[in-house]
Every structure is written in structure tokens, then in C-alpha cells.
C-alpha positions in Angstrom: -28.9 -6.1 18.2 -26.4 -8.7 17.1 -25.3 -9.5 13.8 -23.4 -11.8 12.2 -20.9 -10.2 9.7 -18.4 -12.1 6.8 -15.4 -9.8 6.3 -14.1 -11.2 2.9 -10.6 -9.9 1.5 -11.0 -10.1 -2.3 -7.0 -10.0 -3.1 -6.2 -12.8 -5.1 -2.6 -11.0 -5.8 0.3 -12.6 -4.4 3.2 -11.3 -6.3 5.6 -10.6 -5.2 4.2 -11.8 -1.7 1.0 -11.6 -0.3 -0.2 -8.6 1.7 -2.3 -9.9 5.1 -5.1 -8.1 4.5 -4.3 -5.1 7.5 -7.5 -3.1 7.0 -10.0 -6.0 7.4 -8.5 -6.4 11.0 -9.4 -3.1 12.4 -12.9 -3.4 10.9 -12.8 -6.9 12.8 -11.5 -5.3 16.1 -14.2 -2.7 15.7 -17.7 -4.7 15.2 -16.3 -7.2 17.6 -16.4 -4.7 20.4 -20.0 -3.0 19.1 -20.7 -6.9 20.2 -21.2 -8.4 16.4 -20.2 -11.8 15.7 -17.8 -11.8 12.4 -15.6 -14.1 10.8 -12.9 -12.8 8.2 -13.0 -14.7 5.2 -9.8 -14.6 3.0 -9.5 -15.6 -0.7 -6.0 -16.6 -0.8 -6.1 -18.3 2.4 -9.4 -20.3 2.9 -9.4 -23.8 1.4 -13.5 -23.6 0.6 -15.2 -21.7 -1.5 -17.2 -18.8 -0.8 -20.5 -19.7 -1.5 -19.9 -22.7 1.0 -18.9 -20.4 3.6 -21.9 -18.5 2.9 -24.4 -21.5 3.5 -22.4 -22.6 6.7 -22.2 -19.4 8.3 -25.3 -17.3 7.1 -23.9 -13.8 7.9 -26.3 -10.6 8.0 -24.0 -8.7 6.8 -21.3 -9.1 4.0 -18.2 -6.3 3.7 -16.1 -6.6 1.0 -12.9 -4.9 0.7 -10.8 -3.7 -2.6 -6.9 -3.1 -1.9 -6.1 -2.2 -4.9 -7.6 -1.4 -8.4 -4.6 -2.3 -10.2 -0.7 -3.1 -9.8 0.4 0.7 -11.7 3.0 -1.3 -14.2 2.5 0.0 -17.5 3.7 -2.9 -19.2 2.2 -6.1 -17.2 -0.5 -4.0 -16.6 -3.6 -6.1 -14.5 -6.4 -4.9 -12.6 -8.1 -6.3 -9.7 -11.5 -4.9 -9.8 -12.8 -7.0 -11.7 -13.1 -9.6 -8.9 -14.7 -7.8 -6.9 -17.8 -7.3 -9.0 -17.9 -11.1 -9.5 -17.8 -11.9 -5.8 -20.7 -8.8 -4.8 -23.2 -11.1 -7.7 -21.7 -14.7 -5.9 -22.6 -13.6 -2.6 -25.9 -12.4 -3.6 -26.9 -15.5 -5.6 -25.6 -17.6 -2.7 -27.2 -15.6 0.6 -29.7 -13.1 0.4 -28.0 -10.2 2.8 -26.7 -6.8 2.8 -23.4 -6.1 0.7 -20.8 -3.5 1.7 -17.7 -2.9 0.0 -14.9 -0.7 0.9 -11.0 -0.8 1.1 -8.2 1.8 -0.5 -9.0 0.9 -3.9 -12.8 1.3 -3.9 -12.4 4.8 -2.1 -10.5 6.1 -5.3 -13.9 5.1 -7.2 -16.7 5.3 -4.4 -19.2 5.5 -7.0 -18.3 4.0 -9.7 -17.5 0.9 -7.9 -20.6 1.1 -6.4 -22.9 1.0 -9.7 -20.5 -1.5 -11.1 -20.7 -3.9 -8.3 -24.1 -3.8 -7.7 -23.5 -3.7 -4.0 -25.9 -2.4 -1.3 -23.8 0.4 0.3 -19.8 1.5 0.1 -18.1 3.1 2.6 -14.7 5.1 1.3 -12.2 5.7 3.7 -11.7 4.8 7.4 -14.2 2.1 7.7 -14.9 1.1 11.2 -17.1 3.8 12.9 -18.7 4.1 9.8 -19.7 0.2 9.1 -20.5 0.1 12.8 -22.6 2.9 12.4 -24.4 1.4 9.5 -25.1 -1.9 11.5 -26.9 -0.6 13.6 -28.9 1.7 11.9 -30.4 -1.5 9.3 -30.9 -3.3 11.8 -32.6 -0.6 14.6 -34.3 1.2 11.5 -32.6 4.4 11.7 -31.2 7.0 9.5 -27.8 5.7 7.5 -27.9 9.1 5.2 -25.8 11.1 7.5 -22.9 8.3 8.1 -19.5 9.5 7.3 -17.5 8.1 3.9 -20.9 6.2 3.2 -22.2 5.5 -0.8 -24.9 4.6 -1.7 -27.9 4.6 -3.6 -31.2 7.7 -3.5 -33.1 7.0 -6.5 -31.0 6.7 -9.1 -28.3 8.7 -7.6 -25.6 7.5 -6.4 -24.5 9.8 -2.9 -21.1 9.6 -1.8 -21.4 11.0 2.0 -17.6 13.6 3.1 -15.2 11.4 4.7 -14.7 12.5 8.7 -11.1 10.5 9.7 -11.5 9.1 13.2 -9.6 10.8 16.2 -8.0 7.6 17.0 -7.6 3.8 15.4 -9.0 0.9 17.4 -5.7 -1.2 18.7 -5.6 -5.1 17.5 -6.1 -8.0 19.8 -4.8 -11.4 18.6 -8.3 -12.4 18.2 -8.2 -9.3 15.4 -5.8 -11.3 13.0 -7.5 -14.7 12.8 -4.8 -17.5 13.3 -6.4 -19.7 9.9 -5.6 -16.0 8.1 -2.4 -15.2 9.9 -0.9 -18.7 9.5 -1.0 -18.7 5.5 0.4 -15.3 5.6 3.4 -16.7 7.7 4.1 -19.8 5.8 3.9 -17.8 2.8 6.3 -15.0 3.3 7.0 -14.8 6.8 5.6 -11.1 7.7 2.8 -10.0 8.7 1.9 -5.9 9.2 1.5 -2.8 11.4 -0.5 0.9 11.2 1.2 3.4 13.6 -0.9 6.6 12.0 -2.9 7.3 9.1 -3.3 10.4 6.7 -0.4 11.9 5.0 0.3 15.2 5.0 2.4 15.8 1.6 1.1 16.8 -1.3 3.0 14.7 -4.0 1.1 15.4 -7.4 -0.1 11.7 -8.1 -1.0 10.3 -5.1 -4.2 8.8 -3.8 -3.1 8.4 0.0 -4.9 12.0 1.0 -8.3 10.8 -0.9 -8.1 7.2 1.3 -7.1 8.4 4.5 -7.3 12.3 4.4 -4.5 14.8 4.8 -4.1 15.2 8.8 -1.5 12.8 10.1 -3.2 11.1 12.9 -0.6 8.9 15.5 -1.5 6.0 17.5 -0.6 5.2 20.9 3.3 4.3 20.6 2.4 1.6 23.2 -0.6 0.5 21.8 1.9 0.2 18.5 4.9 -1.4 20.6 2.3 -4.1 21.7 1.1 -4.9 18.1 4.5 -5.9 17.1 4.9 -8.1 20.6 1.7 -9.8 19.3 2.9 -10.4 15.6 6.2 -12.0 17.6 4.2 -14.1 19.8 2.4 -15.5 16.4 5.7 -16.1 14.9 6.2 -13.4 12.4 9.7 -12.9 11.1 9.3 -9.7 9.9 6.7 -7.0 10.0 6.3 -3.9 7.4 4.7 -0.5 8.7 2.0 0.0 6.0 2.1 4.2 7.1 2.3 6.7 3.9 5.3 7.5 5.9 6.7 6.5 9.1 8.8 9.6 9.8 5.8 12.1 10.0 7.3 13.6 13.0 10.7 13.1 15.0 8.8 13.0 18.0 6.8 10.2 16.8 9.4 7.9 15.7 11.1 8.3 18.9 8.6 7.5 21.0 7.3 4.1 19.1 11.0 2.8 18.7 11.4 3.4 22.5 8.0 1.9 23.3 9.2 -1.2 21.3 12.4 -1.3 22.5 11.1 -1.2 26.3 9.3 -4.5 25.2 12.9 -6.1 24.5 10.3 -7.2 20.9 13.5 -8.9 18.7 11.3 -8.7 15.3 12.9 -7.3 12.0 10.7 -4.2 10.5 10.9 -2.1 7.3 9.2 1.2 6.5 8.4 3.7 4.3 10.2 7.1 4.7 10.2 10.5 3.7 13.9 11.5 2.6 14.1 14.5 4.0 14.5 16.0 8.2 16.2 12.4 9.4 18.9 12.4 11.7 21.6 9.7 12.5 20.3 9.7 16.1 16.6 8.9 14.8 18.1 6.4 12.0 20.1 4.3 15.0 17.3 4.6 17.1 15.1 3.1 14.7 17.8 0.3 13.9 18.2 -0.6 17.7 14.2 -1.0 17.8 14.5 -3.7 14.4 14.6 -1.5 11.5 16.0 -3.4 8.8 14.9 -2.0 5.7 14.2 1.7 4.3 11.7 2.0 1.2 12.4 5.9 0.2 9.5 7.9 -1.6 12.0 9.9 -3.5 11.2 9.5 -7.4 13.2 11.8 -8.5 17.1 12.1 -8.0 16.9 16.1 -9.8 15.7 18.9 -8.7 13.9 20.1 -11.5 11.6 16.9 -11.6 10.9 16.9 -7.8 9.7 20.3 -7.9 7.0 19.6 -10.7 6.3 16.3 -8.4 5.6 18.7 -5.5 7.7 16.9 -3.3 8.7 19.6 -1.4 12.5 18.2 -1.2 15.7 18.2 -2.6 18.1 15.5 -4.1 20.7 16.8 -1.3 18.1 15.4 1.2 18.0 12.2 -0.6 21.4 12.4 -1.0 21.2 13.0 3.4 19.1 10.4 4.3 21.3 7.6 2.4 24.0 8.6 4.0 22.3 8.3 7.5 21.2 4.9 6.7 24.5 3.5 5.5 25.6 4.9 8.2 23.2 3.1 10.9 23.6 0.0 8.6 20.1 -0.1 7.1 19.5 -1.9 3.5 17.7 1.0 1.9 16.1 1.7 -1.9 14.8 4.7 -3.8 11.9 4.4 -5.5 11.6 6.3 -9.0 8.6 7.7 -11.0 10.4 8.5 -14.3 8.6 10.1 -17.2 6.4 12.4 -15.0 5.4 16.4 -15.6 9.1 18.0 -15.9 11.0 15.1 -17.0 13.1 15.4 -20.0 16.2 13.2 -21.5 18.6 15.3 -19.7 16.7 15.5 -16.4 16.6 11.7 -16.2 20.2 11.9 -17.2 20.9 13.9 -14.5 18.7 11.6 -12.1 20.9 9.4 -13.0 24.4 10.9 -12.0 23.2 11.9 -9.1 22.3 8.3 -8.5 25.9 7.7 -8.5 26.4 9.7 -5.3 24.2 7.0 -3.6 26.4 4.5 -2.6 24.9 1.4 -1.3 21.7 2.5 -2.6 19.3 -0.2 -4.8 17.2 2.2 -7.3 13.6 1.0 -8.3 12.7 2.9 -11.6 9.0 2.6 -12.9 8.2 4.0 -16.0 5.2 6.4 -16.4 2.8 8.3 -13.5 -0.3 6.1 -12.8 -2.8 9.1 -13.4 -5.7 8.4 -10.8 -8.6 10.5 -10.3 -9.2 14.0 -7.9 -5.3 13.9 -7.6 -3.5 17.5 -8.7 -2.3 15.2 -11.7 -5.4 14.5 -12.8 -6.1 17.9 -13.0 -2.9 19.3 -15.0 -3.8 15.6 -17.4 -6.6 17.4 -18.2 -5.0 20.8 -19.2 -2.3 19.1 -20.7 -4.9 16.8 -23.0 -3.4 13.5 -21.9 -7.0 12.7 -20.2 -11.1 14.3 -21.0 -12.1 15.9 -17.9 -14.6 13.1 -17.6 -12.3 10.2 -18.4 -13.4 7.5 -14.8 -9.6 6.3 -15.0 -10.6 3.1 -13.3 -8.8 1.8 -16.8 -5.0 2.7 -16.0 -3.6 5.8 -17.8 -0.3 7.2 -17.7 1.0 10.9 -17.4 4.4 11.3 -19.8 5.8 15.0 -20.6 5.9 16.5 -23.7 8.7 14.6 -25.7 8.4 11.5 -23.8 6.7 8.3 -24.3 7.2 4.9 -23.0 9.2 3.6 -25.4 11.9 6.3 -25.3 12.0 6.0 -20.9 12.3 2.7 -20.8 15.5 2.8 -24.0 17.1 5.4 -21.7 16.7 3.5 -18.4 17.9 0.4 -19.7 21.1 2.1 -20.9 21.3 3.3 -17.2 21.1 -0.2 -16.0 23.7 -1.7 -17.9 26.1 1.1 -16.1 24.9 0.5 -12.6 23.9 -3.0 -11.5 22.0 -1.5 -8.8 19.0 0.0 -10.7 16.1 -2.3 -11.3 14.1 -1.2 -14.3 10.4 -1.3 -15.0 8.5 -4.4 -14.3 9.4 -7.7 -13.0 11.1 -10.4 -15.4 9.9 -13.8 -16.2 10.2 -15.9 -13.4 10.5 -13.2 -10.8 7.6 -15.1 -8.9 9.9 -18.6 -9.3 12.5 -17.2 -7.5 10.4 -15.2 -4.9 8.8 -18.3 -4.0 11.9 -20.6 -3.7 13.6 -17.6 -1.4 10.8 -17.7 1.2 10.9 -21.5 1.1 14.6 -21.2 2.2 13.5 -18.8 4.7 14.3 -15.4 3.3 12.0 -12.6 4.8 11.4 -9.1 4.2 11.8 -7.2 0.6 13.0 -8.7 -2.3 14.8 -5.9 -3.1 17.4 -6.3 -0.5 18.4 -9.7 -1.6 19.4 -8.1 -5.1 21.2 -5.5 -2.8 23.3 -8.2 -0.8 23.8 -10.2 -4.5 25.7 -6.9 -5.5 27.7 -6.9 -2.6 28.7 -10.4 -2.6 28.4 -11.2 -7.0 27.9 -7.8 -8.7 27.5 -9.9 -11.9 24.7 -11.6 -10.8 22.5 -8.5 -9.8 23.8 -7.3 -13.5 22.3 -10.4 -14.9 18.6 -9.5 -12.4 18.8 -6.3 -14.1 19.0 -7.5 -17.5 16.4 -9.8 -17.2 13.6 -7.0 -17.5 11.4 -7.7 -20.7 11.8 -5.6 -23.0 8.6 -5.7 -25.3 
């Protein structure tokens, strides 16, 4: 049976650019070949108002989906969830239907979210089998309790269902990526977004990414990939960001989707997240000849002591490695820092910063404090430590700091850093960050932000000095 089904992106954040909602697409692509009828709804993009799309389009369905819960800065702190509850009590005041929500940050609180929201049914996780599952089963009257990554409600229980990741991800057609969307994204910022895999298979001790997308590392198609960024060229993308954990989860992998895109002669400019560790200058040039332009590095730490109670399963002489290869291949590339974490002391971010010194050409990204977020190894030691109650819900951000470290105290000795070394950028984004964000991608500047500080060091190190110093300090 058909349906007719509202995909709504509740992200209102567009600092410092806004994200095209990536996740919402695939659902799209999926319910569009079970044969539904959908629209995707956006609430940064669409000029009306959501109860009016409701009363013009009368959907049977409504999924709602949650990015994030909150932006992790401990000193501009905002959350987004908020939002979300509002919207699941407009569209049920405006159109009597069935609500599902979902999206990376509702899988971190399946059921809290759910209670909160008041919605019908969640689904955490990989969405599309699952909500096309679902469909069907409301409307043919079957049995929904079995349905993989499902929430919802039995009595007064609230059942989160295991998650079971999908074998293989749906590829996008331009028909995935509504133009009405797409176009705001692109006079906006200029980039638009591509999944090559999901699940990560690291175990770094604060991170949510195995909870969302589970721990197997499951590739797509290179060509299926290759044609993605082809599309986002034919749309008029300047610049595309690969959304993976990590990009380099295998050699073999990287290889084969920079050749794929490369055989498409595609001329679009991409960044990535990487793993700083097992690169090789061959892979690094590949991956520039296909349009890498930018490197975001997962390292945050730059000593060895630190990365060890991080569980990152790598050394700073890998980090020290993979800068070198992409100097080398002539890739703008930054570190991103956790500083404060389990292990951290004065002297080891003293010697985090040293090290950084080794780094040439290198922009460092410090944040201060580790986002504690719930069934993640550092929730666990929280607990044992006393930082958290073993039943705090932590959908209100806490922070993990060592023994003999508070924020105060990281944030005096990074900002001493920073006045040494114009190329860190410390803590949260000054005032007027979003001014100047905004007039750049007027003039037509694309891709990270990031990068333009790392060209205004090359060209006026005094400038990038005076970014640096522009961090509030209270």
C-alpha cells in the first residue's frame, strides 16, 4: 500500500555552516523505491511553516530526525533537542498521523527521547530498512515488535529493539537530494555531502559513532560512491565533505573510490576525516589527484601518555607521519584536540604542546573538556571515577576532566599555548565568528573554515594571531 511520508530535518544550526541533512536522503531513496510517496521537508531551507506543509500535503506518516543533541562546547554550550520535542506536539496538533523520530542524536537516547517527545515510534541507528519495514507493517497490520533499531512503547515500557546494520547502503539518485533542499545548501555554503561506509571500528573512549552505526566498517560500492560525487557536480556543488567516522578504514578502500572518481574525470574539491595512523604518500597523492583538499585528523592528543588512556590505539610518531605525508601531497590539514581527558595533566598538555611544534604546517583545534555521553567506555570509568551517578541520562552535557584539572585551569594553559603558536585555535568560537563565516561564503570561499586561518598564517601570521586571541575568555 502506498503512503505518503514528510521527512522533516529539525536542524535549525547553521554555525559555522549548515549541514545538508545526508541521512534524510537515504531514508528518501529507500521509501521511494518500497514505492511511497515522500517529500523532505527542511527547517532551515523551506520558506513555510510546518503546520502549512502539513495541511497541504497530508502525509501518513511523519519521520523526524535529530542530528545532534548538542554542539559539545563547554562554554557556548546549546542543545538541540529541545526542538525536536516542540515539532513531535506541532505535528500532532496540526495532522493527526503517525510520528517517527530518529537520526544520530536520538540513537544516543532511544528512549529517553522517545518519552520526552511524545512520539509514536523511534528507530536508532540505520533507519531505512527499518522505517520501511514499519510502513508496511501499520499499514498491512502486521507485527512491528521484531523490527531492528525500533523504540517504542508496550504498556508503559518503553522497548528499544538491538540494532542489525544493513549489509549494504541504498545509493542516491538526484531525485534523493531534493533541488528546493540542495539549492539552500549551495547558496549557503557551497558544499553539499557524501557516505562511502558506515560503522567504525576504533574504540576511542568517548565516542558515540559505534552506538549510531555499530562497530563493523561496512564499504559502499566505490562506483556507486564515484557517481554520488558526479551528481553533487552536476548540481553545482563546490565542494563535498565525506561524513565517514573515517575515510581511511582500509588502504584498499581508499584506493579503489579515488580511482573510481578519478575514472569519472569528477573535478570537485573534497575533505575528510582521517585516522592518523597506516597512510602512505602513495595513498595521500592518490587521494589529492581524485580532489582531496582538506584533512580533518582525529588525533586529540599530541602525547603518548594521553592517547593511550583515549584508547586510540596510536602514537604521536604516526601523527607526527601522516602530517608529513600531507604536506607532502600538498593537502591543508588540522588536528583536532580533546584536552583535559582521563590522563591529562599540566605537563602532558605541555608536552602535547611541544610536540605540536614538530607539526609544521599543521592548524591545531583544541577543545576543552570530554563530552561524557552515555554507554561509551567513558561513561563507564565517569562513574568509577564519581564525575557522573551511574544513572545520570546525560542528555544535559557533562564533561570528563582528570584529577587536578578543571576548566578554568585547561583553558589558562592553552591560551598561553596560543599566544606562542598562531596556529592553535582554542576553545570555542569568538564573537562574530558567524559575521565573518558568512561574508567568506558570500565571496565564494568553500570548504572548512579552518583552512582560511591556515592560508591567513601563511600569507599575515599576525592576523591568524589576532583569530586566536579573539577566543572569549569568560
Amino acid at each position: 500500500m502506498v503512503s505518503r511520508i514528510l521527512l522533516i530535518n529539525a536542524n535549525r544550526c547553521s554555525s559555522p555552516d549548515p549541514v545538508f541533512p545526508l541521512g534524510l536522503s537515504h531514508l528518501n531513496a529507500a521509501l521511494r523505491r518500497a514505492g511511497h510517496e515522500t517529500r523532505l521537508f527542511d527547517l532551515l531551507a523551506e520558506p513555510q511553516s510546518v503546520e502549512e506543509m502539513l495541511r497541504h500535503y497530508q502525509p501518513d506518516f511523519v519521520g523526524i530526525s535529530l542530528r545532534n543533541v548538542d554542539n559539545v562546547l563547554i562554554r557556548q554550550q546549546e542543545t538541540y533537542f529541545a526542538g525536536l520535542l516542540t515539532l513531535s506536539d506541532t505535528v500532532r496538533r496540526a495532522h493527526p498521523c503517525t510520528v517517527v523520530i530518529g537520526g544520530s542524536g536520538f540513537s544516543i537516547y532511544p528512549k529517553k527521547m522517545l518519552e520526552l517527545s511524545g512520539a509514536d515510534f523511534g528507530i536508532q541507528g540505520e533507519g531505512e530498512a527499518s522505517l520501511v519495514a514499519l510502513v508496511a507493517a501499520l499499514r498491512g497490520g502486521g507485527e512491528f515488535a521484531s523490527i531492528p533499531g525500533l523504540v517504542y512503547r508496550r504498556g508503559r515500557q518503553i522497548v528499544a529493539n538491538p540494532q542489525q546494520p544493513s549489509g549494504s547502503q541504498i545509493g542516491l539518485e538526484a531525485a534523493d537530494r531534493p533541488s528546493a533542499v540542495a539549492d539552500f545548501y549551495l547558496t549557503t555554503s557551497g558544499m553539499l555531502n557524501v557516505q562511502t561506509q558506515r560503522g567504525c571500528g576504533h574504540a576511542c573512549t568517548y565516542c558515540a559513532y559505534p552506538l549510531i552505526e555499530g562497530c563493523l566498517h561496512r564499504r559502499r560500492d566505490p562506483e556507486a560512491v564515484a557517481g554520488e560525487f558526479e551528481q553533487l557536480q552536476a548540481m553545482g556543488a563546490k565542494y563535498a565533505f565525506v561524513v565517514d567516522s573515517v575515510f581511511n578504514s582500509s588502504e584498499r578502500h581508499v584506493a579503489e573510490t579515488c580511482e573510481a572518481i578519478l575514472r569519472r574525470r569528477v573535478k570537485l574539491n573534497w575533505g575528510c576525516f582521517l585516522r592518523p595512523q597506516s597512510l602512505t604518500l602513495e595513498m595521500m597523492r592518490l587521494m589529492a589527484q581524485a580532489g582531496l583538499t582538506h584533512i580533518e585528523f582525529g588525533s586529540d592528543s599530541f602525547c603518548d601518555t594521553v592517547l593511550e588512556q583515549y584508547t586510540k590505539r596510536l602514537a604521536f610518531d604516526d601523527i607526527a607521519r601522516s602530517s608529513q605525508l600531507a604536506r607532502q601531497a600538498g593537502i591543508d590539514h588540522c588536528h583536532f584536540l580533546i584536552c583535559g581527558g582521563p590522563g591529562e595533566t599540566l605537563q602532558t598538555l605541555e608536552t602535547s604542546f611541544q610536540n605540536s611544534r614538530h607539526l609544521a604546517g599543521s592548524v591545531v583545534l583544541a577543545v576543552v573538556g570530554m563530552r561524557i555521553f552515555p554507554g561509551t567506555p567513558l561513561a563507564q570509568r565517569a562513574v568509577r571515577d564519581g564525575h557522573i551517578t551511574a544513572d545520570a541520562d546525560l542528555l544535559a552535557p557533562a564533561y570528563y576532566f582528570a584529577a587536578g584539572l578543571d576548566e578554568v585551569s585547561v583553558f589558562e594553559r592553552l591560551r598561553e599555548f596560543a599566544r606562542r603558536a598562531p596556529n592553535w585555535i582554542v576553545g570555542d568560537p569568538p564573537p562574530g565568528f558567524a559575521n565573518l563565516v558568512a561574508r567568506l561564503r558570500r565571496r565564494g570561499v568553500v570548504g572548512p573554515l579552518w583552512s582560511y586561518f591556515a592560508m591567513l598564517q601563511r600569507i599575515a601570521p599576525q592576523g591568524a594571531a589576532e583569530m586566536t586571541r579573539a577566543v572569549p575568555t569568560a
